[in-house]
PASEBA-1860 file (N, C-alpha, C; in nm, 3 decimals):
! residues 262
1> XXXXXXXX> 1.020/1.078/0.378/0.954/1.014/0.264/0.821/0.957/0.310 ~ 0.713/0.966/0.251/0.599/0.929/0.285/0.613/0.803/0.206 ~ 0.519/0.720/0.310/0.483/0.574/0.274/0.317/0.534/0.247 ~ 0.359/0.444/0.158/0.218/0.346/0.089/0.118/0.367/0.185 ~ 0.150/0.327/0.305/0.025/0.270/0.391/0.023/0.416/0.494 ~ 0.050/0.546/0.439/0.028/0.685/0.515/0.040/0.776/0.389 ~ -0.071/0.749/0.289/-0.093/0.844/0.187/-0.104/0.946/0.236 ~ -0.175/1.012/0.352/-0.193/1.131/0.410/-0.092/1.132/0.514
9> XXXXXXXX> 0.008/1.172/0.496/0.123/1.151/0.605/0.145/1.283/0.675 ~ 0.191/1.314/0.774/0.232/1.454/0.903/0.376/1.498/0.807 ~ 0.273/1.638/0.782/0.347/1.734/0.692/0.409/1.815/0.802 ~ 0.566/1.856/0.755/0.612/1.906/0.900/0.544/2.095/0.881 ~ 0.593/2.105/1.001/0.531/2.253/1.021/0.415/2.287/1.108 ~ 0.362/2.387/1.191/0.254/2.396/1.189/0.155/2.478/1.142 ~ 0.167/2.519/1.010/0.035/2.585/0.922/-0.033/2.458/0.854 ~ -0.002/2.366/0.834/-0.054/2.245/0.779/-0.127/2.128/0.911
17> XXXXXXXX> -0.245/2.163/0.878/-0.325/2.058/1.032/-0.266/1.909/0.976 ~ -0.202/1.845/1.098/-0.188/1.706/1.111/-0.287/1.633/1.023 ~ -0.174/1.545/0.910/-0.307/1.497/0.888/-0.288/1.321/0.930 ~ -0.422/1.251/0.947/-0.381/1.108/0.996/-0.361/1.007/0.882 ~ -0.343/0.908/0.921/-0.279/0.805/0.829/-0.429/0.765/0.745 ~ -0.406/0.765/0.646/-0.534/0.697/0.551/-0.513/0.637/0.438 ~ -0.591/0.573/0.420/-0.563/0.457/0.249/-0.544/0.477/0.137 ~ -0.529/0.569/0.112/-0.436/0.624/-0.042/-0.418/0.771/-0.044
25> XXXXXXXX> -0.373/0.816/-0.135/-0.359/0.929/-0.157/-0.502/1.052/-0.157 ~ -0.476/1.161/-0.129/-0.619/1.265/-0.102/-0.678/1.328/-0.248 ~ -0.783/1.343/-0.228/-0.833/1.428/-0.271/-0.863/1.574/-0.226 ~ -0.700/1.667/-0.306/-0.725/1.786/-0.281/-0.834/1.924/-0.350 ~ -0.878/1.991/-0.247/-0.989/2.048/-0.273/-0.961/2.207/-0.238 ~ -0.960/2.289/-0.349/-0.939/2.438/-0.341/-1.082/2.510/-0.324 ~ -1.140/2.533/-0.235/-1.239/2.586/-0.221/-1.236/2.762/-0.223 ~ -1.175/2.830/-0.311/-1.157/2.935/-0.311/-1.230/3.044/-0.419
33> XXXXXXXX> -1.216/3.135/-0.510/-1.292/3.150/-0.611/-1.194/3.142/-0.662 ~ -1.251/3.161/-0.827/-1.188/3.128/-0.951/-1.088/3.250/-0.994 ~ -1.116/3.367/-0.955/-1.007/3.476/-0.929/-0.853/3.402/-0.834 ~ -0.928/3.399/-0.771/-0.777/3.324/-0.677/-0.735/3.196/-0.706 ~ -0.826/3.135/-0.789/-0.787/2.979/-0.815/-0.670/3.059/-0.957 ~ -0.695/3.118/-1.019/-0.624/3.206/-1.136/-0.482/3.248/-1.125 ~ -0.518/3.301/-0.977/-0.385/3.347/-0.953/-0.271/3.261/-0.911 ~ -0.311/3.116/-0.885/-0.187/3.002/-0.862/-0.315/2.883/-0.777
41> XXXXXXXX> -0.215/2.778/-0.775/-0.327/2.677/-0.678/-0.266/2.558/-0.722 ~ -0.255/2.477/-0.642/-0.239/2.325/-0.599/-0.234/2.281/-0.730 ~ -0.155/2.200/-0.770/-0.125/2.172/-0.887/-0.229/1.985/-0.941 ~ -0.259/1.930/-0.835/-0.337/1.829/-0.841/-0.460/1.858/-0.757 ~ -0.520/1.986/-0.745/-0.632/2.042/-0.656/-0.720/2.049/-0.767 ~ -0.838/2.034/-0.703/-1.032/2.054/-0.805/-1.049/2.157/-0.734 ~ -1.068/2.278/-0.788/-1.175/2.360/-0.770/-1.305/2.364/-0.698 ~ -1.324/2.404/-0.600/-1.478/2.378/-0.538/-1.533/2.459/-0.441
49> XXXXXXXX> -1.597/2.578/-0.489/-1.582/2.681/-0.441/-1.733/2.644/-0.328 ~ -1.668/2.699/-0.202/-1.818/2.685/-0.081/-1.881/2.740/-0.111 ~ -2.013/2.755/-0.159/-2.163/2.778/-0.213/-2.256/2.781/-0.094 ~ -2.288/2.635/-0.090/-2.369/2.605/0.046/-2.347/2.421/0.046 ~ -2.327/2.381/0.148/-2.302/2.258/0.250/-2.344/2.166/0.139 ~ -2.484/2.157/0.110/-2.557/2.038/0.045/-2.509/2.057/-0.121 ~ -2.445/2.189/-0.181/-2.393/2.156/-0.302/-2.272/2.097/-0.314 ~ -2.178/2.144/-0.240/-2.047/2.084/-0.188/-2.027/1.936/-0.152
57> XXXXXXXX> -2.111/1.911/-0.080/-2.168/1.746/-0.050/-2.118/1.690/-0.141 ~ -2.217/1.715/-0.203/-2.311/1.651/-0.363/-2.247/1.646/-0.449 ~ -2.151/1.757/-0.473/-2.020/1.740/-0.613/-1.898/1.678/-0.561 ~ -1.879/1.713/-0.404/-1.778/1.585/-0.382/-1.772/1.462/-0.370 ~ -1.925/1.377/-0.332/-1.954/1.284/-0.336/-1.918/1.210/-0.443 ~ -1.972/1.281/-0.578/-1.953/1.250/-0.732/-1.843/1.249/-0.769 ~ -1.762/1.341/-0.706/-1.561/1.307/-0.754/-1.528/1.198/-0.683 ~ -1.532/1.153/-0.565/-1.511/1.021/-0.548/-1.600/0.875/-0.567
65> XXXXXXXX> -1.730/0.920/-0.628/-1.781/0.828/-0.648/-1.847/0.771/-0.567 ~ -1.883/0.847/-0.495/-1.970/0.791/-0.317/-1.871/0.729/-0.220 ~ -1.747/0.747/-0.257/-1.669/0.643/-0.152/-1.632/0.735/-0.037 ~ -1.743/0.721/0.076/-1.657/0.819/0.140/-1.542/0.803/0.234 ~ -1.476/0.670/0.206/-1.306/0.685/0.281/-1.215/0.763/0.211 ~ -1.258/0.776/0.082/-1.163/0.892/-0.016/-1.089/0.996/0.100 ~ -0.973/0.968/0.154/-0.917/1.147/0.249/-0.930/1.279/0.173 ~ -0.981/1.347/0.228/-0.961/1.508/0.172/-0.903/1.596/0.235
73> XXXXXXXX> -0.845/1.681/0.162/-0.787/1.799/0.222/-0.861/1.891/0.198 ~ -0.888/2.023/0.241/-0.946/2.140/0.170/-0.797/2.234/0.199 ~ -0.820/2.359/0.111/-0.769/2.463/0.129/-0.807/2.616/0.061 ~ -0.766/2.711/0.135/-0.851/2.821/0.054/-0.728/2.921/0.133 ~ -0.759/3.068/0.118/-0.672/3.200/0.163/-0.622/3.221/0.259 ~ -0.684/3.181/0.383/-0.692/3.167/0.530/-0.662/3.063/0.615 ~ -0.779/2.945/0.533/-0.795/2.860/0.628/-0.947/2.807/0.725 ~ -1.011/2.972/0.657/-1.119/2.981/0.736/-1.225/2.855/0.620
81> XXXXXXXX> -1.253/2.916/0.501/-1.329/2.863/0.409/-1.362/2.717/0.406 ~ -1.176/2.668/0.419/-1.136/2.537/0.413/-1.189/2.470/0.540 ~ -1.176/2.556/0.653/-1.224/2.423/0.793/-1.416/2.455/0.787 ~ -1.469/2.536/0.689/-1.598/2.541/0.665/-1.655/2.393/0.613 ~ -1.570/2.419/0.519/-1.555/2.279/0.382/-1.538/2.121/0.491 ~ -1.435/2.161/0.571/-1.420/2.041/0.635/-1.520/2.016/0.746 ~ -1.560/2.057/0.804/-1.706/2.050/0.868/-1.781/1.979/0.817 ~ -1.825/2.059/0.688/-1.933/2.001/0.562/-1.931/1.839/0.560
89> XXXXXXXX> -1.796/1.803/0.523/-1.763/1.690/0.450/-1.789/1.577/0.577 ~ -1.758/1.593/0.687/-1.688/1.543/0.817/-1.868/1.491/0.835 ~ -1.942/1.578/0.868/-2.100/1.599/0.928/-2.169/1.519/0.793 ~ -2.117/1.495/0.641/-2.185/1.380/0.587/-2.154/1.274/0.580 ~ -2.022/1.234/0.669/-1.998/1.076/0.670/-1.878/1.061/0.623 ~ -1.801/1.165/0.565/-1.668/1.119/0.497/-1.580/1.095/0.610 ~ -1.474/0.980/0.617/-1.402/0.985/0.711/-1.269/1.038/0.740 ~ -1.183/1.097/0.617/-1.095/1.148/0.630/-1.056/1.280/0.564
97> XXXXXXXX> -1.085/1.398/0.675/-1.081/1.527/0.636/-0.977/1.653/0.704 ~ -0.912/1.686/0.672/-0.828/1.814/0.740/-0.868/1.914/0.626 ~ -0.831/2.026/0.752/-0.804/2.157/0.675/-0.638/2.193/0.645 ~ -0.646/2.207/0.506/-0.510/2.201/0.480/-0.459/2.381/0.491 ~ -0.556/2.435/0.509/-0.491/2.567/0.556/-0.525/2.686/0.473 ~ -0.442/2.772/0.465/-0.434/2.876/0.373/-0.309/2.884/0.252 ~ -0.384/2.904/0.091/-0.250/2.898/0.043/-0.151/2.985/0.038 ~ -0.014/3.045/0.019/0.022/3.116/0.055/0.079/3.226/0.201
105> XXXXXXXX> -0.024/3.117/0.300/-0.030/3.207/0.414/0.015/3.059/0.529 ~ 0.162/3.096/0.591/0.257/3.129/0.510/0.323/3.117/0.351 ~ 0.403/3.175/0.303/0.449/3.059/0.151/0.461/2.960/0.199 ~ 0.564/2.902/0.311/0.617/2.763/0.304/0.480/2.687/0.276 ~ 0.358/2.696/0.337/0.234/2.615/0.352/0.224/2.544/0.210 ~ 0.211/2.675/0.078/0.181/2.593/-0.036/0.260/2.462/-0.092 ~ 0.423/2.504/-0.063/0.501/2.375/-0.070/0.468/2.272/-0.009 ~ 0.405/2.292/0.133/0.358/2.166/0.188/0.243/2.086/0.129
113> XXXXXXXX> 0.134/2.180/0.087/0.039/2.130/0.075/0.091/2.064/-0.109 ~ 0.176/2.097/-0.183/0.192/2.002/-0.314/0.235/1.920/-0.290 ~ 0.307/1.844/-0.183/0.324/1.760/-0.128/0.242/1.614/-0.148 ~ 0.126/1.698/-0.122/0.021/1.560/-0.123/0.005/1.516/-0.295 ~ 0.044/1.575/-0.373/0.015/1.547/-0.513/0.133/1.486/-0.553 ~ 0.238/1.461/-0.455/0.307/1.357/-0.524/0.291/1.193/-0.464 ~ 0.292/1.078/-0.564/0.234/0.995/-0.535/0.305/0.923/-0.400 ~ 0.253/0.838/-0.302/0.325/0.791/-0.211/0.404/0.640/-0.251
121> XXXXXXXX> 0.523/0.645/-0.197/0.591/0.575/-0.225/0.668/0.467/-0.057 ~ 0.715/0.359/-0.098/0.759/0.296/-0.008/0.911/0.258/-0.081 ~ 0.985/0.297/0.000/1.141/0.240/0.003/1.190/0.116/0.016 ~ 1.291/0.101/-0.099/1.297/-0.056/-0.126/1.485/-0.082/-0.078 ~ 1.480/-0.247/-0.018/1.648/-0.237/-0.032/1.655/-0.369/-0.149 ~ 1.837/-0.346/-0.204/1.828/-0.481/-0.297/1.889/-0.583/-0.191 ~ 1.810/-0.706/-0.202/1.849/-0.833/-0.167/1.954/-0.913/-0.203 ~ 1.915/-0.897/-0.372/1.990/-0.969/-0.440/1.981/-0.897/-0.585
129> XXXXXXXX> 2.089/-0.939/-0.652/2.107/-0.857/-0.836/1.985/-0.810/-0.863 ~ 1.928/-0.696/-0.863/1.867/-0.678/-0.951/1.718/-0.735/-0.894 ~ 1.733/-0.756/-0.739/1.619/-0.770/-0.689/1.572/-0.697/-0.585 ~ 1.497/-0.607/-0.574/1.438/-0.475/-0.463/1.314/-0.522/-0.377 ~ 1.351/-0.533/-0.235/1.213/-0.557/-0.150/1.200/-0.436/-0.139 ~ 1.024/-0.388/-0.114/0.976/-0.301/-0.038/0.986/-0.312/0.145 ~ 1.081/-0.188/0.171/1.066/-0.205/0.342/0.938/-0.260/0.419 ~ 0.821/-0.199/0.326/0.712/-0.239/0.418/0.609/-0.367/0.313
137> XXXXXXXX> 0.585/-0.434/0.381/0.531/-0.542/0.314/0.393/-0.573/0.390 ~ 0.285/-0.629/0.346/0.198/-0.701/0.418/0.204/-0.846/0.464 ~ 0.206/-0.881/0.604/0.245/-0.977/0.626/0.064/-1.022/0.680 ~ 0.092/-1.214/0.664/-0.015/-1.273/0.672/0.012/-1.407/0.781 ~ -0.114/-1.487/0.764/-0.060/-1.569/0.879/-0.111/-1.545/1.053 ~ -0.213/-1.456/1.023/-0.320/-1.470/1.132/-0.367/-1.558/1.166 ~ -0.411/-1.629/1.117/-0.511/-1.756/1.121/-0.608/-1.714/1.094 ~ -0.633/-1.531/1.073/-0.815/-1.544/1.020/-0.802/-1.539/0.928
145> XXXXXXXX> -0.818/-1.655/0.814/-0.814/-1.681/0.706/-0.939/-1.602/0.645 ~ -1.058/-1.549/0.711/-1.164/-1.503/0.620/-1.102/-1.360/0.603 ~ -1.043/-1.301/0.664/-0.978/-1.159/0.616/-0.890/-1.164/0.536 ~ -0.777/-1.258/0.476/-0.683/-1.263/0.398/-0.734/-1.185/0.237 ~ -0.834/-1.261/0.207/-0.868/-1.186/0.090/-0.908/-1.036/0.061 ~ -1.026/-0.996/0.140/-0.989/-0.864/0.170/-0.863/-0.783/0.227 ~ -0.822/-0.838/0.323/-0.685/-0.756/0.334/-0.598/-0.719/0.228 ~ -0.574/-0.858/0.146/-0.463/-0.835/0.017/-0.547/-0.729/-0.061
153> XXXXXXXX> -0.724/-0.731/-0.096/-0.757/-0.619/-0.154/-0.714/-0.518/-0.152 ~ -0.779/-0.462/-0.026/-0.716/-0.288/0.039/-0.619/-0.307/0.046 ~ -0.489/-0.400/0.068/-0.349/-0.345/0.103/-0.295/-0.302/-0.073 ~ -0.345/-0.411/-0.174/-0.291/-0.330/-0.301/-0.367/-0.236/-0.367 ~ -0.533/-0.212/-0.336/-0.569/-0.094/-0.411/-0.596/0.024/-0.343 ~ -0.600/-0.009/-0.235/-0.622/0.156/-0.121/-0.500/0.195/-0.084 ~ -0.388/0.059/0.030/-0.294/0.156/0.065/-0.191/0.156/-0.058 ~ -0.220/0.113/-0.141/-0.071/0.158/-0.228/0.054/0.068/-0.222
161> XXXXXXXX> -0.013/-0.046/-0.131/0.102/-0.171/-0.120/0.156/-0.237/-0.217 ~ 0.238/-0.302/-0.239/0.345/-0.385/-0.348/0.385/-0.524/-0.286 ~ 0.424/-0.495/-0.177/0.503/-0.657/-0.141/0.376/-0.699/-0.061 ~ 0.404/-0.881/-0.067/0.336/-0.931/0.012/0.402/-1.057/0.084 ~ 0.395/-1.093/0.175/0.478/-1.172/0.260/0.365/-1.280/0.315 ~ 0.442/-1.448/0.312/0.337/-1.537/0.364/0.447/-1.640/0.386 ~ 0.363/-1.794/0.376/0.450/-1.876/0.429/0.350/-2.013/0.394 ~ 0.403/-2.135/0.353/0.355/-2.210/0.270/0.285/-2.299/0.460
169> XXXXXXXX> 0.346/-2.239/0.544/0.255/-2.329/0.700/0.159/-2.204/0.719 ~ 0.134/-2.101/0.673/0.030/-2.047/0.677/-0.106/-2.065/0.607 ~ -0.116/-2.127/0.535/-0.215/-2.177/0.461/-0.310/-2.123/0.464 ~ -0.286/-2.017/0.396/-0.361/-1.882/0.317/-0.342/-1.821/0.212 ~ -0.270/-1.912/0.091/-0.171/-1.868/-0.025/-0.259/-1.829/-0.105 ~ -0.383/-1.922/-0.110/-0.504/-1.940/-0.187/-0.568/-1.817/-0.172 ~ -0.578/-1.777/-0.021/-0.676/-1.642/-0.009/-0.620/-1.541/-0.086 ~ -0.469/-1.575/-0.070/-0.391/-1.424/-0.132/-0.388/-1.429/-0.307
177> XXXXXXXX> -0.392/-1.558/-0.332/-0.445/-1.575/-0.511/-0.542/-1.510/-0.502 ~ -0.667/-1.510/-0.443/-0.789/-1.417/-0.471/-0.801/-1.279/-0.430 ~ -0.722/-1.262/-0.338/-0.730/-1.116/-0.344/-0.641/-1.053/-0.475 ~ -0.511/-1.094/-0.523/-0.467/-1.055/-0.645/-0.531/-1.085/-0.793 ~ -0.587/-1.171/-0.782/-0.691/-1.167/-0.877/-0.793/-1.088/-0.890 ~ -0.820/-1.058/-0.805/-0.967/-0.926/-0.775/-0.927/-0.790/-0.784 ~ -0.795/-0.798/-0.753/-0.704/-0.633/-0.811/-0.646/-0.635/-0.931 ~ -0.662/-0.729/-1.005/-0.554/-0.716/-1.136/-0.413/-0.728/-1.085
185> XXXXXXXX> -0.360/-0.742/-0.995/-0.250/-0.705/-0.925/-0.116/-0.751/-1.046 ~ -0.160/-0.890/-1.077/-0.099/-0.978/-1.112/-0.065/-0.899/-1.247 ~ -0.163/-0.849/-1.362/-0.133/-0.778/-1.459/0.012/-0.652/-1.523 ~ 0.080/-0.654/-1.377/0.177/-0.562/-1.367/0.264/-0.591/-1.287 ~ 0.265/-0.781/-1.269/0.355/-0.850/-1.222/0.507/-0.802/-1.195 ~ 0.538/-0.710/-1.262/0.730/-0.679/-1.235/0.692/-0.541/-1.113 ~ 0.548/-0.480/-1.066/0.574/-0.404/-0.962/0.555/-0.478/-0.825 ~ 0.482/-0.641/-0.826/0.432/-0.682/-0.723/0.587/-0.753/-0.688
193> XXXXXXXX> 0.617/-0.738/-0.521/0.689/-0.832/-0.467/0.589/-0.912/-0.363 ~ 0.671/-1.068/-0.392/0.565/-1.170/-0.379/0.687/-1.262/-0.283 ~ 0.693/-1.219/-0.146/0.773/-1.354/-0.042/0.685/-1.435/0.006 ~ 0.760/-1.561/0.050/0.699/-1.695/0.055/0.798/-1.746/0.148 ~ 0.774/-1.877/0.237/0.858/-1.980/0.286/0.799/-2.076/0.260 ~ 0.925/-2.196/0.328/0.907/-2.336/0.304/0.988/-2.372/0.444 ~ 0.936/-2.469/0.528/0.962/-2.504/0.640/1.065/-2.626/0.591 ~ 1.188/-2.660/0.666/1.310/-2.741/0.664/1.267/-2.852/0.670
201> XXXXXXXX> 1.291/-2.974/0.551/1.238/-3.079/0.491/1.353/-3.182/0.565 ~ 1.331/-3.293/0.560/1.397/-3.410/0.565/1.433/-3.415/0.456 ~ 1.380/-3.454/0.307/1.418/-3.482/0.198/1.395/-3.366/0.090 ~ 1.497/-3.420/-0.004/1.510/-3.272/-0.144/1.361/-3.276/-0.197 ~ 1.309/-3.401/-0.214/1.170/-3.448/-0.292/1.079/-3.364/-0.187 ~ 1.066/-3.351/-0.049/0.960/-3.285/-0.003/0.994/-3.183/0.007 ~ 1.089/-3.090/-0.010/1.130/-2.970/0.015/1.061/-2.916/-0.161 ~ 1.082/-2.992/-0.261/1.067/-2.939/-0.381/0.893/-2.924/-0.417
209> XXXXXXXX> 0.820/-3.025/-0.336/0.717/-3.031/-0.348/0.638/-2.913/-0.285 ~ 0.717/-2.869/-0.125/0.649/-2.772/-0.093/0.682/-2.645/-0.167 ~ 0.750/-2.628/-0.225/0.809/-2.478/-0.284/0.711/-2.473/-0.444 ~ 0.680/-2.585/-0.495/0.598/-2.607/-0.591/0.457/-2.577/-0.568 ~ 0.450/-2.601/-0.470/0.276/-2.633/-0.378/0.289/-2.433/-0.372 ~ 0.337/-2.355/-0.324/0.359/-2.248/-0.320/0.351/-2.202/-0.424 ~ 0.399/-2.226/-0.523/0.336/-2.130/-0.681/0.189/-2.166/-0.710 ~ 0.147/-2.300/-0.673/0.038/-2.327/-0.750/-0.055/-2.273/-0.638
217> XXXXXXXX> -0.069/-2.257/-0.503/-0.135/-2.191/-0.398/-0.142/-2.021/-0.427 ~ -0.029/-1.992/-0.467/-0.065/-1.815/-0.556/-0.099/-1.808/-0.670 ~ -0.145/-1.927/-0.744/-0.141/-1.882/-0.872/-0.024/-1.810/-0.954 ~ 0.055/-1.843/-0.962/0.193/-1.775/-0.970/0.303/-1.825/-1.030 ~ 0.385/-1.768/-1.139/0.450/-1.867/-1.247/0.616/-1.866/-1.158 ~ 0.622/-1.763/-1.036/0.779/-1.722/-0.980/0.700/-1.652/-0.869 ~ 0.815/-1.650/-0.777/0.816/-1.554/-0.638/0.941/-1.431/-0.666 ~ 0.935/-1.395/-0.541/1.026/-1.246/-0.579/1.123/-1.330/-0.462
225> XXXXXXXX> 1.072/-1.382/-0.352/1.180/-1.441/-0.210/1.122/-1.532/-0.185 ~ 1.196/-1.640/-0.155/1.185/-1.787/-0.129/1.279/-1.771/-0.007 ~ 1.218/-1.822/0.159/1.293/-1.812/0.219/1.276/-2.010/0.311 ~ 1.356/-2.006/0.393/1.321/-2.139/0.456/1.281/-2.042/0.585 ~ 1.163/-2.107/0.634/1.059/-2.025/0.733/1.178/-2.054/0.934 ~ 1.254/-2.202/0.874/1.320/-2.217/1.001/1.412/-2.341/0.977 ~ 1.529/-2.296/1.017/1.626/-2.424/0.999/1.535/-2.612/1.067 ~ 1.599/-2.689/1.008/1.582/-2.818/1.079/1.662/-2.799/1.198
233> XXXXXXXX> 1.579/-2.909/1.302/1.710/-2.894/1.396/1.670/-3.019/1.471 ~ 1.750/-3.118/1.573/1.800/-3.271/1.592/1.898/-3.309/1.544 ~ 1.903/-3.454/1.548/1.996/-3.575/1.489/2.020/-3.533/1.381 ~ 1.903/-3.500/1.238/1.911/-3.479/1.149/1.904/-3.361/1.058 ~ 1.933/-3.278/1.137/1.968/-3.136/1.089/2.041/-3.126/0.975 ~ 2.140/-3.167/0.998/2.245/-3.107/0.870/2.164/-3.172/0.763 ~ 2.137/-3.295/0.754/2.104/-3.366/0.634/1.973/-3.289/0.603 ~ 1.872/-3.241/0.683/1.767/-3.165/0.605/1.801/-3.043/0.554
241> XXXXXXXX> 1.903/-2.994/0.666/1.889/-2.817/0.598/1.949/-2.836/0.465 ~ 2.062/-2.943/0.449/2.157/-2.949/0.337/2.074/-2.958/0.200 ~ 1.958/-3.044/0.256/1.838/-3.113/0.130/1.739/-2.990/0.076 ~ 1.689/-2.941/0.223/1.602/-2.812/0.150/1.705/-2.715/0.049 ~ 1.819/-2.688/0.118/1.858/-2.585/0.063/1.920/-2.614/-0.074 ~ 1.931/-2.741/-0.145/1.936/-2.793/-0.253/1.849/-2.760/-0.344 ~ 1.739/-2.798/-0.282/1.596/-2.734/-0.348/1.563/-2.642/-0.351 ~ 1.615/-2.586/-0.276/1.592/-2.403/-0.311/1.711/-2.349/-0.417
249> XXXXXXXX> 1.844/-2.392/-0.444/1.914/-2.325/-0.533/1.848/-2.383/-0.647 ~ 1.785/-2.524/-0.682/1.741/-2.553/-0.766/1.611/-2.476/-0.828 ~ 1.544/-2.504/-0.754/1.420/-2.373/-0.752/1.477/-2.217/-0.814 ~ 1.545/-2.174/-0.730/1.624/-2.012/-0.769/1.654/-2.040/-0.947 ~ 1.739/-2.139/-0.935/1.845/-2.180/-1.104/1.687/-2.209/-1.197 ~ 1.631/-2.231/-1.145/1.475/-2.263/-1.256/1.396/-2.148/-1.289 ~ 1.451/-2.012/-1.205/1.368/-1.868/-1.219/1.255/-1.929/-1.183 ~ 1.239/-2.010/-1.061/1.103/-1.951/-1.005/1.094/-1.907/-0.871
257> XXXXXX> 1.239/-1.817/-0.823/1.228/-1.732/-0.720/1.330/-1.683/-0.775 ~ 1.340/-1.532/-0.762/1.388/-1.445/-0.783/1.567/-1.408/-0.682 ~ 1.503/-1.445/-0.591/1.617/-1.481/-0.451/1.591/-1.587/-0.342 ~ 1.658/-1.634/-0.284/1.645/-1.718/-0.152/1.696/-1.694/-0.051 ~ 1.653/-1.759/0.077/1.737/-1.717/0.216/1.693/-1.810/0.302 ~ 1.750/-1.776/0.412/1.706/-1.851/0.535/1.632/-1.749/0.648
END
């Protein structure tokens, strides 16, 4: 199963060139003629037949919009056309290019190469009723707080990410409000998973305050996981863990976490 954060993932076989890990899904490119594009072709492939270098450029530039991290694949009869194409693309700055081969040659190849037209996905387990983490999550808590916001960018609109993972002693909740704000992320709230902690309180009142302080640091009406980041521990252990974790079923029973843990 290909994952979020390896839109271009290692197709098995070897008629299909390795391709490397890149930030979303490709833009596949049939560089063949329109006779052979006729006769079958990539079912999420553009047409783009090699002409000469600087027209090819120029109309692929415009399908992605100048972005040139867009990944591409090419493909054409052989293989030959396609690593022409990929040259092209490679020598104007784009950074992610393979030759995806020849279609047909072998058959298995074309199965591989539709491959890439299905969208990438990340595998989820349930936690709790009716609640699904994504295996892979972005986790935060570097301390370089000036990357948080961009990171949460690209991790939900390039790689295709969903969950995000933090921690109310990381104090970067805020950055991650702005990066979901700058993606819309929030607009389609039932695909985002949103974990959080709260470090083991002495009292129910500060345990409730920090788990509160955590919605209003994401901007955020609920979490998806509320976890305690680390048991108390001393003299007064039992009496804190007993207190946070009060506040967390309370929290859970209020729907504003979805699940809890330790």
């Amino acid at each position: 199963m290909r994952l979020a954060l390896a839109a271009l993932s290692l197709l098995p076989g070897a008629t299909v060139a390795q391709l490397p890990l890149a930030p979303r899904a490709p833009l596949v490119l049939d560089v063949r003629t329109q006779e052979e594009w006729d006769a079958g072709h990539i079912s999420c492939a553009k047409r783009m037949p090699v002409q000469d270098d600087s027209s090819l450029i120029q109309a692929v530039k415009l399908l992605v919009g100048l972005d040139l991290t867009v990944p591409v694949v090419t493909y054409c009869h052989s293989g030959v056309r396609a690593g022409k194409a990929e040259e092209a693309l490679k020598a104007s700055g784009f950074t992610y290019v393979r030759n995806g081969g020849g279609y047909d040659i072998p058959p298995s190849n074309t199965a591989q190469l539709e491959q890439l037209c299905t969208p990438p996905t990340v595998p989820k387990v349930t936690i709790a009723p009716g609640v699904e983490m994504p295996m892979i999550v972005m986790g935060t808590g570097s301390g370089q707080k000036g990357d948080v916001v961009n990171a949460t960018t690209l991790w939900l609109s390039r790689a295709g990410g969903t969950g995000i993972d933090t921690a109310h002693s990381y104090r970067d909740q805020d950055e991650i409000a702005q990066g979901l704000a700058a993606t819309g992320a929030l607009a389609q709230r039932s695909a985002l998973f949103l974990e959080t902690k709260i470090p083991c309180s002495k009292t129910y009142a500060e345990a409730t305050a920090n788990l509160n302080a955590n919605l209003q640091q994401l901007a955020v009406a609920s979490v998806d996981l509320t976890l305690i980041h680390f048991p108390c521990s001393g003299k007064d252990a039992s009496t804190g863990n007993a207190q946070t974790w009060r506040a967390m079923e309370d929290f859970h029973s209020a729907g504003k976490s979805k699940a809890i843990g330790v």
